[in-house]
N, C-alpha and C positions, 0 to 999 in steps of 0.2 A: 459713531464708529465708522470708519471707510470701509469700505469693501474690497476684496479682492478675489477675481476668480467668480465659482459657483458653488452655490449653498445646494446642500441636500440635506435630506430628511432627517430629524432627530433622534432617531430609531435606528439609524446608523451607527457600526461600532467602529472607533479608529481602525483604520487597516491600508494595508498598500494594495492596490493595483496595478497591476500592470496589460495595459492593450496592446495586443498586436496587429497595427493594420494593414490590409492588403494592398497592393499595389493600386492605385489612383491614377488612371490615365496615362500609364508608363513610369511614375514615379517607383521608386523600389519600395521594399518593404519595410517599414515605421515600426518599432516599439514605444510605446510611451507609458509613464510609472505616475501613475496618481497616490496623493497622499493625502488621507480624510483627516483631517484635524479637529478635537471638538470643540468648538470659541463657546463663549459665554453668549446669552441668548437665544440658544439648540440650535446653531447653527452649525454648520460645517464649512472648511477654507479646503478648496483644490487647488493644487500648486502641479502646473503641466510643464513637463521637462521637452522643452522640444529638442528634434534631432535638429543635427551641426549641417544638412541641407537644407534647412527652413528659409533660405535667401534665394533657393531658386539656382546653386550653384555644382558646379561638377566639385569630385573630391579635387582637382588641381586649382581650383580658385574659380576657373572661366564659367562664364555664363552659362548653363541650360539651355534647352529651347525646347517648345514643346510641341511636338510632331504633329503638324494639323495645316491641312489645305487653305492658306487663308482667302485665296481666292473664291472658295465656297463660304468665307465666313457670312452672316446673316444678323438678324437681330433675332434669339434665341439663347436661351439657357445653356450654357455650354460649361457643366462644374469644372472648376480648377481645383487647385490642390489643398488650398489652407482658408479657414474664416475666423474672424476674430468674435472671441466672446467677451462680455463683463457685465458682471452680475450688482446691484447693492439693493438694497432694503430701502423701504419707505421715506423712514427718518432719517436716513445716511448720506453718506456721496459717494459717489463713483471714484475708484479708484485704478490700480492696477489689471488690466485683462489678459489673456492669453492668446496666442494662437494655437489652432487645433484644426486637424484632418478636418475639409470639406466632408460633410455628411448630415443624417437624422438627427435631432434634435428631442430628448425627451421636454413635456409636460406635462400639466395637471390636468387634468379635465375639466376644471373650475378654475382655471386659470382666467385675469383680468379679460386678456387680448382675446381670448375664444368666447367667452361671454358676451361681454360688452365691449368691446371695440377699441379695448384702451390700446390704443399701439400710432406710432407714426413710423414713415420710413421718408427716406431721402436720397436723390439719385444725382452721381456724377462719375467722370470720367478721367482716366489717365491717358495724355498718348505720349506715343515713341516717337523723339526728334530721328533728325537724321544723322544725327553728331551721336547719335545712344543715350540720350538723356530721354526720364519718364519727366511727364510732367503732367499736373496734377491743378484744374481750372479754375480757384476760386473758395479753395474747400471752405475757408475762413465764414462764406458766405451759406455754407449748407448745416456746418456746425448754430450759427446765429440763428440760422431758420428752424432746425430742430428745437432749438432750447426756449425759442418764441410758443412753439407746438407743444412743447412739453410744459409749461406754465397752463396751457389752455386747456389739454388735458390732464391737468392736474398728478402730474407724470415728474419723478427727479431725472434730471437730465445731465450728460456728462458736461464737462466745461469746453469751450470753443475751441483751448488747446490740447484738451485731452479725445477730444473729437478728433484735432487734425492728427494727432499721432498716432491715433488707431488707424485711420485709413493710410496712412503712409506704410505700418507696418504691414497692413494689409494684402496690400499693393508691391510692397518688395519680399512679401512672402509667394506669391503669385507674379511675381516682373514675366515667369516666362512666356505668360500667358497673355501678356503685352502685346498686340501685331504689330507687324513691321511698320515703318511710316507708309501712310498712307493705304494701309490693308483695312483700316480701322482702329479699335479702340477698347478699353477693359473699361467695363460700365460698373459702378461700382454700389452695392446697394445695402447702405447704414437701416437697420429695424432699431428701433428702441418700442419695448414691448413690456406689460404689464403680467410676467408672466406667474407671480405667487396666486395661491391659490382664493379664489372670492366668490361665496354664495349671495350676499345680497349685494344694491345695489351701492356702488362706492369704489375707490381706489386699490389697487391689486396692494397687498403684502410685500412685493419682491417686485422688481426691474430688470431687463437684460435688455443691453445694447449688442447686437450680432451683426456683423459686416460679413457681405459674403462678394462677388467677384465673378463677370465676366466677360468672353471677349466677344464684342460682337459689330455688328458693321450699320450702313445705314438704315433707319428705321423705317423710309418710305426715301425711295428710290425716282419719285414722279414728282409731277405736283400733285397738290392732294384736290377732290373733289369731295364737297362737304354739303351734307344737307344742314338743313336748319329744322331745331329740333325745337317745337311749339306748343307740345303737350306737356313733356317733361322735363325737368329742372336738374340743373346740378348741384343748384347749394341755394340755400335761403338768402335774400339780398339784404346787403347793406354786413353791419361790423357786427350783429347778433350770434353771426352762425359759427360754421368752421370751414368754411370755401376757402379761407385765408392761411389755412395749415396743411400743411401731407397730412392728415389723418388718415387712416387705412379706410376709412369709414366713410370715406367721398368716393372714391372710386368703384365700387361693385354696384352704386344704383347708375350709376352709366352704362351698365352691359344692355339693358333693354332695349334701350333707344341704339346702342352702335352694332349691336349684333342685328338688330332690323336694317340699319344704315348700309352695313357691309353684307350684308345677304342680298340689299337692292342695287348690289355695285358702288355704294359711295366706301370714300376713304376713312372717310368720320364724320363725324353728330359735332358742329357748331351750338350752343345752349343760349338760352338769353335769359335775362335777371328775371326772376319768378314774382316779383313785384307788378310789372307792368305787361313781361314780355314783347319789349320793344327797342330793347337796346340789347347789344351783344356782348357776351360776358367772357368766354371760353371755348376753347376747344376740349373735348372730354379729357387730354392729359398735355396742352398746352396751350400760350398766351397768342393771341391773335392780334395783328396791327394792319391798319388800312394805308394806301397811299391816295393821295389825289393832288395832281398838280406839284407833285415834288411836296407835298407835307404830308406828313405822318403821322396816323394819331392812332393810339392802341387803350382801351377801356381802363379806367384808372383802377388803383386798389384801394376798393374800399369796402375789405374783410369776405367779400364773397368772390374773391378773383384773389388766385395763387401770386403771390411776389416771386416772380420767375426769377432764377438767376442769370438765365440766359435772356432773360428778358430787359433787367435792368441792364446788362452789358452792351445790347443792341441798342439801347437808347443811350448810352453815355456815346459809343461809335458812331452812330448816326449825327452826332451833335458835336462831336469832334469834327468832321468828315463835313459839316459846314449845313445839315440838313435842319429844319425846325420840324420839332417832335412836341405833340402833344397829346397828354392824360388826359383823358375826359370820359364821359359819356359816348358814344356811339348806336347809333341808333338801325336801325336794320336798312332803313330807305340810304341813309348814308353808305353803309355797306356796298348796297347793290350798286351803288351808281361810284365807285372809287374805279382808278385805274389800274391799282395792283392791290394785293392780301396777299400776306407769307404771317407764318407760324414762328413759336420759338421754343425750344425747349429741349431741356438733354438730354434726351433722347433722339430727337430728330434735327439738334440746331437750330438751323434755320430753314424753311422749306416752302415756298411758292405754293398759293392756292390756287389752282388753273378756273376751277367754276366753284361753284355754291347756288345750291338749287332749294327756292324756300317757296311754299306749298304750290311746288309743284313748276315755278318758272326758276330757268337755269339763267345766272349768270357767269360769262367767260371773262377773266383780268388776265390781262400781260405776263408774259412768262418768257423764260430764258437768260441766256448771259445777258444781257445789255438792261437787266432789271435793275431797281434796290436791293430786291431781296438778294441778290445774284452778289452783289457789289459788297452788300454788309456779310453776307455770309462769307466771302471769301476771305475779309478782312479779320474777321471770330476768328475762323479756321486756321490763318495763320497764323494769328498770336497763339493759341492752344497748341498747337502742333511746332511753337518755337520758328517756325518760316520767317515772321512778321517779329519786330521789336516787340517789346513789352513793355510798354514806356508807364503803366499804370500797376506793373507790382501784383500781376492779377495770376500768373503762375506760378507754381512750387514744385520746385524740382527736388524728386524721393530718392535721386540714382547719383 
């Protein structure tokens, strides 16, 4: 059976509701009329009537806009107006979702994703042309990563194009929330999440994919300075582990080592494979590439290194653009003696690593315009931001 919407409790008697919400960051006042329907299986079907502004638009047609400085925009939480839900069962698929008021989220207590960690998420970006077109980096490639994640954790996943059309709708439910070109960008963040309820150890009941939405600017404004982290590990080496997925469940044993990193002045914790500790694997929430003598080489994937999106892009541009790029191994002596390091990831793009200091000696690499990283990132940024052709079919435009 498909799903549609979100299931509640069996204990539930048919009935209408109706929510009235308060105004959301200048948005007006919302009523919305829920309808508990009771399907076979004790489940319940919500059907959310949204209001005739859900596009983000004035009653005369014209665009919105949402009252906010973007010159002070930042990389932070900034709630916009709408998120998208959907819900299905173990054995089912995903089907139709809704959008509904940014806000709290009920669950279980014994829900999958608070127990055991069954959950992935996924991060990308819209920006605003100068012509007024949204445009939207690759989604095609964040839906396939997801639904790779979700086989792994043993998770139903929506399908690649029910994927892109949640975040499209997403996104034109929130456009206003868009910054102008060049103010920045609406960071966009897909949860699929094991959230029915599980006491022992095993697959949640119930599913929801939630898209939520915000606008935010760059994520490190410098180059970064990176220590090299030699105790503790990011992910188990080699294709055994899950270094290779968004799991939600890779990320929180990195706070140890970056919260010690960024207390002693650095930007971030560089990791190296827990195998040897001798070759370089990641940076705690992006892909890392070396330069030497005009060649490129960034740590190949193999299951304990994220398949960046933004990573595979900088290497198909680089290899366009006439450079030799190579997967491999990387080793730490390697590292220190390169003539440049920059980062990659969507969050921060593309971003020049000015030093890296491993137990205890610092090295400095090249930095500024007349870089690689200087030159690839400008050329990302343009295509994304519609400036640059798109001769690779890699933008979608929602507006």
């Amino acid at each position: 059976m498909a799903c549609t919407g979100c299931f509640f409790p069996s204990n539930l008697q048919p009935s209408l509701l109706t929510i009235t919400v308060p105004s959301i960051t200048g948005v007006s006042t919302h009523s919305f009329s829920f309808i508990f329907v009771r399907a076979s299986q004790r489940k319940f079907l919500i059907k959310a009537m949204s209001p005739t502004s859900i596009l983000g638009n004035n009653n005369d047609g014209s665009e919105s806009a949402a009252e906010f400085n973007w010159d002070e925009l930042g990389f932070r939480l900034i709630p916009t107006d709408y998120m998208y839900v959907m819900k299905c069962a173990k054995e089912d698929k995903f089907s139709q979702g809704s959008l509904l008021p940014y806000g709290n989220i009920e669950m279980n207590p014994s829900a999958g994703i608070i127990n055991y960690g069954q959950g992935l998420f996924e991060g990308l970006k819209a920006h605003r042309t100068e012509d007024g077109r949204i445009l939207l980096f690759r989604p095609d490639e964040n839906g396939q990563r997801m639904k790779r994640g979700a086989d792994r954790m043993c998770m139903p996943s929506p399908s690649v194009d029910q994927f892109v059309n949640a975040v499209k709708q997403t996104v034109l439910a929130n456009k206003r929330w868009v910054p102008p070109p060049g103010k920045g960008s609406l960071y966009i963040r897909p949860l699929l999440m094991g959230t029915g309820p599980v006491l022992g150890l095993g697959p949640a009941p119930e599913y929801t994919l939630l898209i939520y939405c915000s606008p935010v600017s760059s994520y490190f404004r410098t180059p970064l300075n990176l220590k090299v982290e030699d105790k503790l590990y990011r992910a188990i080496s080699g294709s055994g582990g899950t270094g290779g997925i968004k799991s939600v469940t890779n990320y929180a044993p990195v706070y140890t080592a970056t919260t010690d990193a960024k207390a002693n002045g650095f930007s971030d914790v560089l990791f190296l494979d827990s195998a040897t500790g001798k070759y370089i694997e990641e940076v705690s929430s992006c892909n890392v590439f070396i330069v030497k003598d005009n060649i490129i080489c960034t740590p190949h994937i193999d299951g304990a290194i994220l398949p960046g999106i933004t990573r595979k892009s900088i290497i198909e541009i680089a290899i366009d653009l006439g450079y030799e790029v190579m997967e491999r191994a990387v080793s730490v002596e390697e590292m220190l003696g390169a003539d440049e390091m920059f980062c990659t990831g969507t969050a921060m793009i593309v971003n020049s690593v000015g030093s890296v200091t491993y137990k205890g000696t610092r090295v400095e690499y090249n930095t500024g315009p007349e870089t690689l990283c200087a030159k690839l990132r400008a050329t990302l940024v343009g295509i994304q931001t519609g400036c640059l052709e798109d001769t690779k079919s890699w933008t979608v435009n929602v507006k």
